[in-house]
N, CA, C and O of each residue as an XYZ file, in Angstrom:
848
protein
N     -39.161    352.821    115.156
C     -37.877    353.526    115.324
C     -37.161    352.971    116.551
O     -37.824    352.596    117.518
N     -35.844    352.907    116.544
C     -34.998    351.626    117.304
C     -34.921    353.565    118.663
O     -35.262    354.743    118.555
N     -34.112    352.468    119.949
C     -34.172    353.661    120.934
C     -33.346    354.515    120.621
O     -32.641    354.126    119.689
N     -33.000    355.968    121.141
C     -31.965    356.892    120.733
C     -31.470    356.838    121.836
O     -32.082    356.705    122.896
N     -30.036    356.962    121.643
C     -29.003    356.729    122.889
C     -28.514    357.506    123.053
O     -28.974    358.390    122.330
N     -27.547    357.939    123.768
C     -26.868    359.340    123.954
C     -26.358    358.628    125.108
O     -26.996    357.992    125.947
N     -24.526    358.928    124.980
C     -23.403    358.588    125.623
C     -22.918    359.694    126.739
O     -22.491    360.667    126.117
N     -22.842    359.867    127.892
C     -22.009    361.436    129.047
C     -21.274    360.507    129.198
O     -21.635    359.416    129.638
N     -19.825    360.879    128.764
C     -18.691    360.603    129.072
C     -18.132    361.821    130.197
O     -18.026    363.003    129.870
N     -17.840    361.356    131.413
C     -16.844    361.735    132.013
C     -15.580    361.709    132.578
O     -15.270    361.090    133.596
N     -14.434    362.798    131.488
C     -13.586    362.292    131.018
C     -12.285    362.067    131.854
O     -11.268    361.442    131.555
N     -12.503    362.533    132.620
C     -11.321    361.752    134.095
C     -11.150    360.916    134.563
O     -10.139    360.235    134.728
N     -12.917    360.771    135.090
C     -12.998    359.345    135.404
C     -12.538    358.096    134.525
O     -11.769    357.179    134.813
N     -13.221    358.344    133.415
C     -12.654    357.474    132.653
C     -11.805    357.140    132.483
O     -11.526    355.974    132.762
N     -10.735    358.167    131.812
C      -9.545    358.346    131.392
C      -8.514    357.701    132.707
O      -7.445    357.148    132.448
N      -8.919    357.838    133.822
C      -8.314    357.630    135.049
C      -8.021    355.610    135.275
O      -7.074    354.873    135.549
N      -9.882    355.427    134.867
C     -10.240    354.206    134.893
C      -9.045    353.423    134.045
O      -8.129    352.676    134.387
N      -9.550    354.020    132.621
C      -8.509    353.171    131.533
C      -6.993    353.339    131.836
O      -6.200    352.671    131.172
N      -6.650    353.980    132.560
C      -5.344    353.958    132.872
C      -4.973    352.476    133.897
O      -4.081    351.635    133.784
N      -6.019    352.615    134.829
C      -5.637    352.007    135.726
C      -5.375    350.241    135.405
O      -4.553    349.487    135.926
N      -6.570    349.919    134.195
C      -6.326    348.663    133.972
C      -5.429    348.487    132.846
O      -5.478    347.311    132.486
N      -4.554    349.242    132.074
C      -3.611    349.610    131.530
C      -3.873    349.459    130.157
O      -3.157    348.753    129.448
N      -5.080    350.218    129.633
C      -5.629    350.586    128.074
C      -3.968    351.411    127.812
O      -3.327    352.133    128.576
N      -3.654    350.916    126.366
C      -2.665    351.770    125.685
C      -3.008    353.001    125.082
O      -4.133    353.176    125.551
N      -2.793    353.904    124.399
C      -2.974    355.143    123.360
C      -4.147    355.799    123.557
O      -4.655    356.351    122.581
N      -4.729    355.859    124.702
C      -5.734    356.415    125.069
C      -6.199    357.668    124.037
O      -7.345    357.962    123.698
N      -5.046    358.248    123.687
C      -5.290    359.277    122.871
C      -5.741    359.448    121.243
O      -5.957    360.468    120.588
N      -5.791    357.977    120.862
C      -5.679    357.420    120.140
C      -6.839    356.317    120.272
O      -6.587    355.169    119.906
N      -7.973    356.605    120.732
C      -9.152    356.018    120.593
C      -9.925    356.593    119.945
O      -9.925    357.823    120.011
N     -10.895    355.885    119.056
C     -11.769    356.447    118.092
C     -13.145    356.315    118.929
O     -13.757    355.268    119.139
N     -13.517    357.706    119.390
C     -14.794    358.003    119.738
C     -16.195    357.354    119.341
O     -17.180    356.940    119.952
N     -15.800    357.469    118.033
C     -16.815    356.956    116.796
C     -17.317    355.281    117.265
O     -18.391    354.846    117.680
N     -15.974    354.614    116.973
C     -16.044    353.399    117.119
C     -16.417    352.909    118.686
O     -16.892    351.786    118.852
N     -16.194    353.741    119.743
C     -16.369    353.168    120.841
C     -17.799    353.335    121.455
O     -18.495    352.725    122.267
N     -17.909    354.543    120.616
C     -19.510    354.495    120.816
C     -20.649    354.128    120.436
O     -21.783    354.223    120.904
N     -19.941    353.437    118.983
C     -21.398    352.371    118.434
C     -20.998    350.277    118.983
O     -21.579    349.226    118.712
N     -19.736    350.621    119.820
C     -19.779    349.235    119.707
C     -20.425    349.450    121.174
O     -21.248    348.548    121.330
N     -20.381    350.233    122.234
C     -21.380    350.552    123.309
C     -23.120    350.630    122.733
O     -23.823    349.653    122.994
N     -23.386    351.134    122.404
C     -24.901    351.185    121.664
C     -25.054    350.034    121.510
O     -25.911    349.446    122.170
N     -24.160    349.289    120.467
C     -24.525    348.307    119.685
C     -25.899    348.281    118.429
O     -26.565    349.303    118.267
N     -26.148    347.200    117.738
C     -27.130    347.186    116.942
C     -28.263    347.600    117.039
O     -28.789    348.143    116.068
N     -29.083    347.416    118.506
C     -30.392    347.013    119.094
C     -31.019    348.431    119.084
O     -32.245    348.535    119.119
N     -29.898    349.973    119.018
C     -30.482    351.316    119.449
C     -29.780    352.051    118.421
O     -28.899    351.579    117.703
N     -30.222    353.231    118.392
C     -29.361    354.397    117.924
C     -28.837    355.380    118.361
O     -29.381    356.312    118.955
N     -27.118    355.166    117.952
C     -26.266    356.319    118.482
C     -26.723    357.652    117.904
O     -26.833    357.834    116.692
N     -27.034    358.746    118.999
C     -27.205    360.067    118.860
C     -26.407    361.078    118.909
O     -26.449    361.996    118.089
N     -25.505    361.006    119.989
C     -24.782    361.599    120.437
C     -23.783    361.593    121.489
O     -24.080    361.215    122.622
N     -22.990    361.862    121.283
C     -21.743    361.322    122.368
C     -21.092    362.900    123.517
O     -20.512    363.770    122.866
N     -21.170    363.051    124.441
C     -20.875    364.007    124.922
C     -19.445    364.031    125.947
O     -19.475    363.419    127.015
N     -18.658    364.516    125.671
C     -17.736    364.818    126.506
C     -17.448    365.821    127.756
O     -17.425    367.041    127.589
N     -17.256    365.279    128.874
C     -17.005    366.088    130.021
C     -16.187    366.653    130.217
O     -16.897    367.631    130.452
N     -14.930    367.138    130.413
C     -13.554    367.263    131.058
C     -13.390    368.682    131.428
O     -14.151    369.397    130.777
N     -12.606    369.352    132.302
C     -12.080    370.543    132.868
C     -10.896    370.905    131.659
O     -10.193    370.161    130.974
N     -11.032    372.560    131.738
C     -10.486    372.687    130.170
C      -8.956    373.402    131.208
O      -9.026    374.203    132.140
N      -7.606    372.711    130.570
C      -6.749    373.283    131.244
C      -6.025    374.346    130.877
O      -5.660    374.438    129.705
N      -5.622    375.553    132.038
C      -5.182    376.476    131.536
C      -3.757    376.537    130.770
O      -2.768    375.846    131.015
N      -3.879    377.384    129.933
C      -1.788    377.817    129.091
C      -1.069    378.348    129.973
O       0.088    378.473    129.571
N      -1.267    378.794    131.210
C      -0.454    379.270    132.300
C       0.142    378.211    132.924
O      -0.625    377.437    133.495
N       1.703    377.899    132.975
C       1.907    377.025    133.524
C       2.284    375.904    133.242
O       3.354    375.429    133.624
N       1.146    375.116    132.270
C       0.491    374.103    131.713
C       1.075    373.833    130.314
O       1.173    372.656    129.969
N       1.545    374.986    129.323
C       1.874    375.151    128.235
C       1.699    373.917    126.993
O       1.090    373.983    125.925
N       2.755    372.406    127.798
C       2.403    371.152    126.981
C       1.008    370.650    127.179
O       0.181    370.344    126.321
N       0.898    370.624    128.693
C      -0.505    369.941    128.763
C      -1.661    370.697    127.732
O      -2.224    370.166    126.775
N      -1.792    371.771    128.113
C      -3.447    372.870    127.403
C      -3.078    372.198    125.651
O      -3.992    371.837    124.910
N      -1.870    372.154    125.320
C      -1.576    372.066    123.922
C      -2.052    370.642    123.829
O      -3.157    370.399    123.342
N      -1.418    369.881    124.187
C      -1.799    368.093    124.427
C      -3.704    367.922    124.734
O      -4.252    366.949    124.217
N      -4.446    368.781    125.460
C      -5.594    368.800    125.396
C      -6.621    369.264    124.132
O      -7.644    368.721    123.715
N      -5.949    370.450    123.709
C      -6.985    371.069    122.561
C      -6.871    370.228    121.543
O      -7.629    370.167    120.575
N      -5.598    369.344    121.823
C      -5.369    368.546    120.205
C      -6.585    367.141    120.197
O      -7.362    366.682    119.360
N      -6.331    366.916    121.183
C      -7.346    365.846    121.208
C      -8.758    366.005    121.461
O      -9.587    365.123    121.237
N      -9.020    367.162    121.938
C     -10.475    367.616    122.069
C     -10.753    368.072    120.569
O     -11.964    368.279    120.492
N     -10.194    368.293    119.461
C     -10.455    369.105    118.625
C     -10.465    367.614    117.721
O     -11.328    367.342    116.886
N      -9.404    366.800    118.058
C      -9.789    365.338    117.330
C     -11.446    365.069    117.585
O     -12.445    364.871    116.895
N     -11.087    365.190    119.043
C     -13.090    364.217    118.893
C     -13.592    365.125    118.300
O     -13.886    364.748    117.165
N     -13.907    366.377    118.515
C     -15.093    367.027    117.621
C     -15.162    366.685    115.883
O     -16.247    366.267    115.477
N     -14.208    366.829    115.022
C     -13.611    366.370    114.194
C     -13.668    365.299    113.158
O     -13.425    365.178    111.958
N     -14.253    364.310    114.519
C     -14.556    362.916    114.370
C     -15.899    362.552    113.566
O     -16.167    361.744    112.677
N     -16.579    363.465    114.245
C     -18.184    362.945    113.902
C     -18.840    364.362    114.555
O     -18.603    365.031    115.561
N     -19.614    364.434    113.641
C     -21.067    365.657    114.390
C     -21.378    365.467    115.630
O     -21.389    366.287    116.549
N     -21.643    364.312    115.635
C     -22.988    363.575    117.314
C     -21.641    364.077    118.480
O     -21.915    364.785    119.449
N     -20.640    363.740    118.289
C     -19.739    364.050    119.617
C     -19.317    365.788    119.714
O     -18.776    366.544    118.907
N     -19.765    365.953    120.884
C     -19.627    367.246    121.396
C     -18.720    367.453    122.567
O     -18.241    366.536    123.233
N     -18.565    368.443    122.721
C     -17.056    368.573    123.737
C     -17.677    369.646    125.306
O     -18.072    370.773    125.003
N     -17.713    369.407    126.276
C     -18.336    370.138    127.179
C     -17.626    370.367    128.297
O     -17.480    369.492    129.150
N     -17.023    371.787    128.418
C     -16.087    372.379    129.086
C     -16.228    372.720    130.564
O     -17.101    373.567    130.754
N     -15.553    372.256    131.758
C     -15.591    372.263    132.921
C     -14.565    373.727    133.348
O     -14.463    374.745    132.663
N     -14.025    373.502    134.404
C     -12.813    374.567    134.792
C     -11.631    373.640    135.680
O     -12.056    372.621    136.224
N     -10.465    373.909    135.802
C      -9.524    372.982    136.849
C      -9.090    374.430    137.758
O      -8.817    375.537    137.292
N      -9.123    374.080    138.936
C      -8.154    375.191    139.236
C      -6.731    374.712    140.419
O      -6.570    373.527    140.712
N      -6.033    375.551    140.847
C      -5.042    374.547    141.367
C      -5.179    375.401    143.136
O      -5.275    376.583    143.467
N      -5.124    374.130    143.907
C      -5.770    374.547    145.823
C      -4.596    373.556    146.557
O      -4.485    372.335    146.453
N      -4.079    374.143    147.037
C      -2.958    373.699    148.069
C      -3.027    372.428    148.711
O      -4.016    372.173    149.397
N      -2.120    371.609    148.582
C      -2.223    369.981    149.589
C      -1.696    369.741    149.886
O      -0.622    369.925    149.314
N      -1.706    368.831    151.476
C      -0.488    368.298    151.772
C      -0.028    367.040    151.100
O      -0.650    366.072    150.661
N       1.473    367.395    151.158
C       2.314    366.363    150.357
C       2.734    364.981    151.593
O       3.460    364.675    152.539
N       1.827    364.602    150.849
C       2.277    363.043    151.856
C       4.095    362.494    151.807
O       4.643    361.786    152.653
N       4.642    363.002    150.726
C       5.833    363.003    150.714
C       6.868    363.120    151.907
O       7.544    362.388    152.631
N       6.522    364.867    151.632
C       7.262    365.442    152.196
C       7.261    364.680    153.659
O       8.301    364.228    154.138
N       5.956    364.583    154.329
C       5.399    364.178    155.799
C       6.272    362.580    155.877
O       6.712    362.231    156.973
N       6.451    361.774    154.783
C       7.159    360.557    155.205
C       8.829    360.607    155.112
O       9.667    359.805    155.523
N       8.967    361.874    154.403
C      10.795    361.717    154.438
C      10.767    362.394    155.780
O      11.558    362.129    156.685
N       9.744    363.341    155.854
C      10.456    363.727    157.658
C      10.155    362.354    159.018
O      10.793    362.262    160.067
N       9.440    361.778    158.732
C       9.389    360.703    159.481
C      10.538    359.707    159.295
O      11.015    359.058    160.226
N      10.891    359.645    158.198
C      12.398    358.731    157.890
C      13.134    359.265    158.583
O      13.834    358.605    159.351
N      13.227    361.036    158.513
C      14.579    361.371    158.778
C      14.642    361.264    160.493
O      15.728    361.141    161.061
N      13.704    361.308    161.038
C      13.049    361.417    162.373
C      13.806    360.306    162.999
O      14.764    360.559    163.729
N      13.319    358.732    162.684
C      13.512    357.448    163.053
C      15.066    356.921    162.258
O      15.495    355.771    162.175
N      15.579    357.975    161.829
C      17.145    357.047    161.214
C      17.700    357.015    162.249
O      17.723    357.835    163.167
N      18.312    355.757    162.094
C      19.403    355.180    163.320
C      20.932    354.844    162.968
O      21.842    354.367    163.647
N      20.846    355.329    161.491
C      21.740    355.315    160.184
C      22.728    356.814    160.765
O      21.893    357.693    160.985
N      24.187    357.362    161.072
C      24.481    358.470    160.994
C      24.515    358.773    159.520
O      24.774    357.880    158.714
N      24.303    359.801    159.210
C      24.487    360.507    158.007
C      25.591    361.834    157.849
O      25.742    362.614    158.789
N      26.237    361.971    156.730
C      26.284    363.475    156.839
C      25.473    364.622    157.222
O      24.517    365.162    156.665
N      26.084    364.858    158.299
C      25.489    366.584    158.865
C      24.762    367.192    157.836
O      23.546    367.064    157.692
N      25.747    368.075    156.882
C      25.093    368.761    155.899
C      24.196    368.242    154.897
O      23.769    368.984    154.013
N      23.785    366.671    154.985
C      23.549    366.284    154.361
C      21.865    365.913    154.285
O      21.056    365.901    153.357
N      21.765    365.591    155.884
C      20.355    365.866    156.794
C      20.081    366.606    156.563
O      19.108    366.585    155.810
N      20.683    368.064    156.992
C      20.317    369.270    157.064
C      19.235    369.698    156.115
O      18.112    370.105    156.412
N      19.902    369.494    154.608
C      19.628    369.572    153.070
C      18.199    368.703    152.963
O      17.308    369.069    152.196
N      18.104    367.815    153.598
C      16.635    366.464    153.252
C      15.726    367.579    154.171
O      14.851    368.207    153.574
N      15.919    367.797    155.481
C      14.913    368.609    156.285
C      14.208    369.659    155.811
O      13.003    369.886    155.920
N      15.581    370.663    154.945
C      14.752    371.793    154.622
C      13.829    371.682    153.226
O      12.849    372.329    152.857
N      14.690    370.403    152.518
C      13.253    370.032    151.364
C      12.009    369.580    151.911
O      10.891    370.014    151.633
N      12.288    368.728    152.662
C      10.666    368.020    153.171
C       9.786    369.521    154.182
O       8.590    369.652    154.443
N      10.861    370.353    154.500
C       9.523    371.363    154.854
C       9.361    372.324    154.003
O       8.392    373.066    154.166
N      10.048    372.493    153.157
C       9.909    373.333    152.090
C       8.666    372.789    150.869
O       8.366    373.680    150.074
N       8.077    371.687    150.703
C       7.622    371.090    150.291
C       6.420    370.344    150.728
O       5.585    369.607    150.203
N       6.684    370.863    151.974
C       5.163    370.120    152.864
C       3.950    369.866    152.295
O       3.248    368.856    152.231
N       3.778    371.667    151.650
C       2.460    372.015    150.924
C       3.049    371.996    149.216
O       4.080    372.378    148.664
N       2.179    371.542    148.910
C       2.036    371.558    147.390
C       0.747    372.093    146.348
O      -0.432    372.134    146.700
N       1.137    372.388    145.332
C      -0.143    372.605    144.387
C      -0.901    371.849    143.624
O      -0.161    371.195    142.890
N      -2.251    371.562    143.391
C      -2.653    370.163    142.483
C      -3.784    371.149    141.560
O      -4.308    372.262    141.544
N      -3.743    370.250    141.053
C      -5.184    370.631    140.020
C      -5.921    369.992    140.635
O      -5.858    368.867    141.130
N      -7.321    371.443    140.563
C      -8.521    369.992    140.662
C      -9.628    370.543    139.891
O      -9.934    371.734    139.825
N     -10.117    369.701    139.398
C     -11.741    369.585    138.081
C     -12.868    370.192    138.811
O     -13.305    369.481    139.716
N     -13.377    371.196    138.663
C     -14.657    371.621    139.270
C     -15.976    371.521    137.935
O     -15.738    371.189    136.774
N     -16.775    371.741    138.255
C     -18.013    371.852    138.014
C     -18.228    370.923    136.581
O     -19.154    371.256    135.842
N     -17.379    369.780    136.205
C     -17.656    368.702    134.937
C     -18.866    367.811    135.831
O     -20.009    368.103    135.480
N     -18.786    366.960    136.731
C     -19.914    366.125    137.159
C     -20.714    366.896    137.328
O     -21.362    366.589    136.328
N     -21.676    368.257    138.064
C     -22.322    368.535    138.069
C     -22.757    369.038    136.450
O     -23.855    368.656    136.044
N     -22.227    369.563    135.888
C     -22.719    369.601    134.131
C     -22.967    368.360    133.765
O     -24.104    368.112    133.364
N     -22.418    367.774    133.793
C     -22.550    366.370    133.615
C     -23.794    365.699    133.958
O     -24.412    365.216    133.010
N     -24.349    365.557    135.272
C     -25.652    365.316    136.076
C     -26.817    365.974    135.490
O     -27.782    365.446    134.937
N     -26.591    367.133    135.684
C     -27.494    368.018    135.024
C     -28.017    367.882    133.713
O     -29.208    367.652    133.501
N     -27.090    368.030    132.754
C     -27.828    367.583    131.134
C     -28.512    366.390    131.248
O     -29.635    366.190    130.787
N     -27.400    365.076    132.259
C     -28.130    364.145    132.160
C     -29.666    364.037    132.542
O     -30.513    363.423    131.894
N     -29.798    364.508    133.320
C     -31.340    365.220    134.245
C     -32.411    366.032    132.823
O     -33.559    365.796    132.448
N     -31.474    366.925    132.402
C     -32.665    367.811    131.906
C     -32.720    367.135    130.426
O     -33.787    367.297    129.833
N     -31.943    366.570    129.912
C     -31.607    365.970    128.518
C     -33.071    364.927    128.726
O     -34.044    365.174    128.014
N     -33.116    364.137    129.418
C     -34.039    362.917    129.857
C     -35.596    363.964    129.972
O     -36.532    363.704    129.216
N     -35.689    365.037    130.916
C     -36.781    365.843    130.793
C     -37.332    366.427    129.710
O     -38.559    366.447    129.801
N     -36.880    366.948    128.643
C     -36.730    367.416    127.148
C     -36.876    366.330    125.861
O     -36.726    366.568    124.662
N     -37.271    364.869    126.617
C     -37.414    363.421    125.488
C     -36.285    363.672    124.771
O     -36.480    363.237    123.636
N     -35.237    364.139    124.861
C     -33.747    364.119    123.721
C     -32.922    362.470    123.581
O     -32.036    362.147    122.790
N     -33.667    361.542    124.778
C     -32.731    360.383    124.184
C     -34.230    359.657    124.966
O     -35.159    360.332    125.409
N     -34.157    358.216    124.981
C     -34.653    356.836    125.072
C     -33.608    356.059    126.212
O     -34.012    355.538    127.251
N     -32.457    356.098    125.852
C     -31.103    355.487    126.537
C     -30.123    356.274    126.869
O     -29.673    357.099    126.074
N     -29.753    356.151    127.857
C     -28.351    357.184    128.251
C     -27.418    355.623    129.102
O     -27.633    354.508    129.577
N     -26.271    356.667    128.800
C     -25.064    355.899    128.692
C     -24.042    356.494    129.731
O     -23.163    356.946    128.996
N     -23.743    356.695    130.765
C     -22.510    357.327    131.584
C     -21.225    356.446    131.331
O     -21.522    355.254    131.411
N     -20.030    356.635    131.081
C     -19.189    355.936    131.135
C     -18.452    356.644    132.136
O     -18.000    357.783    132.018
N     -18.345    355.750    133.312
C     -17.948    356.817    134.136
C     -18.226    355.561    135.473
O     -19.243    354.886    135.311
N     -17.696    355.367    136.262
C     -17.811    354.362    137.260
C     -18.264    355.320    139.078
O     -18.616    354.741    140.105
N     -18.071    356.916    138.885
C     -18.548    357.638    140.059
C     -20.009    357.454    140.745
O     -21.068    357.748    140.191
N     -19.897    357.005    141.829
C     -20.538    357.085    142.728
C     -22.044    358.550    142.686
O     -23.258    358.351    142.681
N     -21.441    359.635    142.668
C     -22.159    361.116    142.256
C     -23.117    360.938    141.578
O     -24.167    361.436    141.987
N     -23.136    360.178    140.305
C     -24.076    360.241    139.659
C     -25.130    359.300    139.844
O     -25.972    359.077    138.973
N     -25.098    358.616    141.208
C     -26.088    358.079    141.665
C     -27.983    358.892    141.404
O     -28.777    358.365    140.626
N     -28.251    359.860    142.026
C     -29.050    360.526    142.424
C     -29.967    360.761    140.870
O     -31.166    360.556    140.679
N     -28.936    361.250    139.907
C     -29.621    361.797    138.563
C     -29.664    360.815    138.118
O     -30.559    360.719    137.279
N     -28.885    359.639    138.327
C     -29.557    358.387    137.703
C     -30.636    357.651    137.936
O     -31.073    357.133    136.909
N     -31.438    357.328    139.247
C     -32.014    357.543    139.546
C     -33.470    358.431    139.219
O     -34.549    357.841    139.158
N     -33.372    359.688    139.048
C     -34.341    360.236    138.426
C     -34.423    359.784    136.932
O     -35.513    359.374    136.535
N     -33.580    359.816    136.247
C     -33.831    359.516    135.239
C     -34.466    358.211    134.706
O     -34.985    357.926    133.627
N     -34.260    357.584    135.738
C     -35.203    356.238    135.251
C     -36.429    356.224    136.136
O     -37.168    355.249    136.003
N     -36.764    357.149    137.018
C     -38.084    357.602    136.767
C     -38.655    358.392    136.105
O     -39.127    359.211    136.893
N     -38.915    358.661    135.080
C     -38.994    359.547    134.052
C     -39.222    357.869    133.065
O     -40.197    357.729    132.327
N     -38.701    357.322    133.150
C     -39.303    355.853    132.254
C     -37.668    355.627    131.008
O     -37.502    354.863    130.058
N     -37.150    356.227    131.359
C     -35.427    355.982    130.404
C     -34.824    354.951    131.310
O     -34.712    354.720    132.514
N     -34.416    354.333    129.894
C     -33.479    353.561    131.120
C     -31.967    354.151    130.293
O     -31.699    354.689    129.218
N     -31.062    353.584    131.769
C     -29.734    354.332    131.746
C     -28.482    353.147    132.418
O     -28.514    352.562    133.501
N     -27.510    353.086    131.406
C     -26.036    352.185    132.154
C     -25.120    353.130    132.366
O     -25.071    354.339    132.141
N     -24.086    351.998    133.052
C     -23.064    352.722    133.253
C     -21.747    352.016    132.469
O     -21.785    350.786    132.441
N     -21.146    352.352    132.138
C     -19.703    351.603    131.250
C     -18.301    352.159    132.185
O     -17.740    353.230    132.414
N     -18.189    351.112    132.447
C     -16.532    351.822    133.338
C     -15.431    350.339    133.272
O     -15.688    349.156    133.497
N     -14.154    351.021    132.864
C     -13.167    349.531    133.517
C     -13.020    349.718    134.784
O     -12.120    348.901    134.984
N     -13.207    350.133    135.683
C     -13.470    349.990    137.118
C     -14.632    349.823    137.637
O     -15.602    350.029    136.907
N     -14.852    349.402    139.048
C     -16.061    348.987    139.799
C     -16.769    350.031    140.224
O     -16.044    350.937    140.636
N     -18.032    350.273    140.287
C     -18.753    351.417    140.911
C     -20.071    350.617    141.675
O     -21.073    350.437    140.984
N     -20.071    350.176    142.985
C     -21.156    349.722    143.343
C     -22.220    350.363    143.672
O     -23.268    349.718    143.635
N     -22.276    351.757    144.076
C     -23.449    352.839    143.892
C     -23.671    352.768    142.919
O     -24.627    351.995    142.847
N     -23.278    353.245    141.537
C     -23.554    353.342    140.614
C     -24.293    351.902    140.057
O     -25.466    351.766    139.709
N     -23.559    351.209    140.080
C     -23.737    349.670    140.009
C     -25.769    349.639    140.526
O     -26.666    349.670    139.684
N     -25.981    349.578    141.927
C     -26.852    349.513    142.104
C     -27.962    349.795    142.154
O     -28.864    349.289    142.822
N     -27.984    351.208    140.956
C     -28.871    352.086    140.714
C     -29.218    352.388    138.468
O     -29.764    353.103    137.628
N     -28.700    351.650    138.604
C     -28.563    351.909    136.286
C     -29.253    350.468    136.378
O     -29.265    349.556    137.204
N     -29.876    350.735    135.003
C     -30.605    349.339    134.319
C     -29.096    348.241    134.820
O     -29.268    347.377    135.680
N     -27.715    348.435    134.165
C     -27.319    347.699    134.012
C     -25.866    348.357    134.222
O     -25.619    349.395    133.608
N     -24.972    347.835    135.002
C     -23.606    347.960    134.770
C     -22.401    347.557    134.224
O     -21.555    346.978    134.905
N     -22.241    347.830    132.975
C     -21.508    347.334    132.031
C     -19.834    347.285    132.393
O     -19.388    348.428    132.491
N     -18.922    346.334    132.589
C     -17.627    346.317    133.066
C     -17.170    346.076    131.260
O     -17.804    345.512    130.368
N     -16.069    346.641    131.237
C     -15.438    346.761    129.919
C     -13.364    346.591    130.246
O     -12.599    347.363    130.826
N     -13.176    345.615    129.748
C     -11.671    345.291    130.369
C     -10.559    345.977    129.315
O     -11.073    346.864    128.633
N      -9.640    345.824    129.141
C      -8.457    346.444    128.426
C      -8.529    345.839    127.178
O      -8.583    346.630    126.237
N      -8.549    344.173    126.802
C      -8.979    344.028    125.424
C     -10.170    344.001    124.936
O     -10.334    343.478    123.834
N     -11.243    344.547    125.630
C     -12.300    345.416    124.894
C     -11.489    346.167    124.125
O     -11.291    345.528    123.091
N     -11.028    346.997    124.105
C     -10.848    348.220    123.113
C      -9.758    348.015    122.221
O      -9.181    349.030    121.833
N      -9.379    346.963    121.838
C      -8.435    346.609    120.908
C      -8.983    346.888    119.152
O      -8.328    347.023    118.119
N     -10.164    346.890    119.368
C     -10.651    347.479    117.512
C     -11.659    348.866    117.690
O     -12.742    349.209    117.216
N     -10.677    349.454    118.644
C     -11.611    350.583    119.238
C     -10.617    351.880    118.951
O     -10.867    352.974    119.456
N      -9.721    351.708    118.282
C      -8.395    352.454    117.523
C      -8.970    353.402    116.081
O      -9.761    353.024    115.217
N      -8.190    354.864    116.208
C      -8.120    354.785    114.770
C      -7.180    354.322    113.841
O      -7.417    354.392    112.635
């Protein structure tokens, strides 16, 4: 019997990754296909798991809608891919913005309209602080299955696609335990890198027959 593999996708990172080297239709990738041309011949695809922070309808209205559609695609797709729900919540930051138009307005040597300053000042402090989303508890779910999934004999091979640093530690264990484990990212992860059987770099026309 060939090895059983099992894919933790974590889906920010990723999603973040493929942005950056400028993958098109992201939304519009076939799970299916990307995860047996990762496996490849040599093992068997088991299961594909998805990470991501589930976003709220408050607020959010297009986004939460734009999410369930495509989370409900992958499930959809195939049995083996499963969908595994984090939380986002939104924590105050400073806006680097705001902090450089007041430094512009600080150092102009330019006269301007009066009322016109006036108007830039009270945006850049009105704006100082801002709201962001941020992803809680997906990498640690993430780590974890990977950890206890490997303890429970449920795979042979594990797969992170995911280029974070974090998952150093459980990777690590897990290949003491006798699994071996990569990482797949279009970005660089040299922790990561220096701790998986193998670190797989995957560029933008990789995924050109990776469409539905």
């Amino acid at each position: 019997m060939s090895e059983r593999a099992v894919l933790f996708v974590d889906g920010n990172n990723w999603y973040h990754g493929c942005t950056e080297i400028g993958v098109q239709r992201l939304a519009q990738l076939d799970y299916c296909k990307v995860s047996s041309k990762i496996v490849g011949a040599a093992r068997t695809w088991t299961e594909t798991r998805y990470y991501i922070g589930q976003v709220t309808q408050i607020g959010n209205a297009q986004l939460y809608a734009d999410q369930r559609r495509f989370l409900a695609s992958l499930t959809a797709a195939d049995k083996r891919i499963t969908v595994h729900l984090g939380r986002i919540e939104t924590r105050p930051a400073k806006s680097d913005c705001a902090d450089e138009l007041l430094r512009y307005l600080g150092n102009l040597r330019t006269r301007i309209d009066t009322n016109v300053r006036r108007d830039l000042f009270d945006l850049a402090h009105k704006h100082k602080t801002v709201r962001v989303m941020v992803e809680k508890a997906v990498d640690v779910m993430l780590a974890v299955d990977l950890v206890v999934m490997a303890q429970q004999d449920q795979y042979d091979t594990a797969y992170i696609l995911s280029a974070d640093g974090d998952y150093t530690h459980a990777a690590q264990f897990v290949r003491s335990l006798g699994k071996k484990i990569f990482a797949v990212a279009p970005t660089n992860g040299a922790q990561l890198a220096a701790t998986v059987n193998k670190f797989i770099h995957v560029d933008a026309g990789w995924f050109t027959d990776c469409y539905k």
